[in-house]
N, C-alpha and C positions, 0 to 999 in steps of 0.2 A: 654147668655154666653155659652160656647163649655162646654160639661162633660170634667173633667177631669180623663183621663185614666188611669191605669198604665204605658203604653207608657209616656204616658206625663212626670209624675212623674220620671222614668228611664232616659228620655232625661236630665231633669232639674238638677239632682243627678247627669249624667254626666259631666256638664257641671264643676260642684265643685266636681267632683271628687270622688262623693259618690257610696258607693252601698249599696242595702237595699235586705233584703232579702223578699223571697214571704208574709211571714209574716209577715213583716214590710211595703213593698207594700198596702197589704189588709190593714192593721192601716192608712196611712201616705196619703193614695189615696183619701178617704172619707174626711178627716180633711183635706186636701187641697181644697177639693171641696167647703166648709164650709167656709173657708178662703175667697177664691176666691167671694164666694157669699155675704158676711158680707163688701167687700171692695166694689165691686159691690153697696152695699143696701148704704153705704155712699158718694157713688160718686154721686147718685142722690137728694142725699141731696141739696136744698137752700139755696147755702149762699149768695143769692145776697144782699149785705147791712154788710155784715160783715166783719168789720174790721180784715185786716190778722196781726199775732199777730208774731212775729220775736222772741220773746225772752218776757216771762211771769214774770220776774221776772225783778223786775225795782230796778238794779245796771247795775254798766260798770264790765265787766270780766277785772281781773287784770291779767296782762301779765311780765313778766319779760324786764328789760329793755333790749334794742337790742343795745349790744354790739360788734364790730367785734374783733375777736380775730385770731390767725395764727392758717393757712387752713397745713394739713397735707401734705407731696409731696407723689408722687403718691407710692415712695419706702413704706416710713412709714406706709402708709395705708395697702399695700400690704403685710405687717409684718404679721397683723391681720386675714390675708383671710384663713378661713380651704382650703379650696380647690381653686385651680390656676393651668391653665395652659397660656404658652407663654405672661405672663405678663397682663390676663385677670381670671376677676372672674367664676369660674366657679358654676352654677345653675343648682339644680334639670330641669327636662324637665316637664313642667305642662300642656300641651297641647300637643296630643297625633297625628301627624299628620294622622296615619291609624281612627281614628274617624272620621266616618262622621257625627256626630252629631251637 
């Protein structure tokens, strides 16, 4: 398995947005590594012969009945929206295109 860096951990934290500081780095670097190793130690675990198990608990999930009911026009929705422009919703930017990461 690759050590995992602080590089590493700074890309990954990227990725959602995070930042950690050097302190939290030096914490979060190690315990990844730990992580990393512990999933590792169960992927080579044998399960050949074991039955894979979907749902451990033997009832059916109740669901609410599916009803169709009248769909909003695009105005009424558009009541709702904080933020709009030209008849679109407008959304934070969550991917930074200057990252190369």
């Amino acid at each position: 398995m690759e050590k995992v860096t602080n590089d590493t951990i700074k890309h990954v934290a990227a990725l959602a947005q995070l930042e950690f500081s050097d302190e939290e780095l030096a914490k979060f670097t190690p315990q990844m590594g730990k992580i990393l190793e512990m999933a590792e130690e169960l992927q080579a675990v044998d399960t050949t012969g074991v039955e894979e198990t979907v749902q451990v608990v033997d009832r059916d999930t109740v669901f609410r009945e599916d009803k169709p009911e009248k769909w909003q026009t695009r105005d009424e929705m558009m009541k709702n929206v904080p933020d709009k422009s030209n008849g679109f919703v407008k959304v934070p930017v969550i991917i930074n295109k200057d990252d190369n990461q």
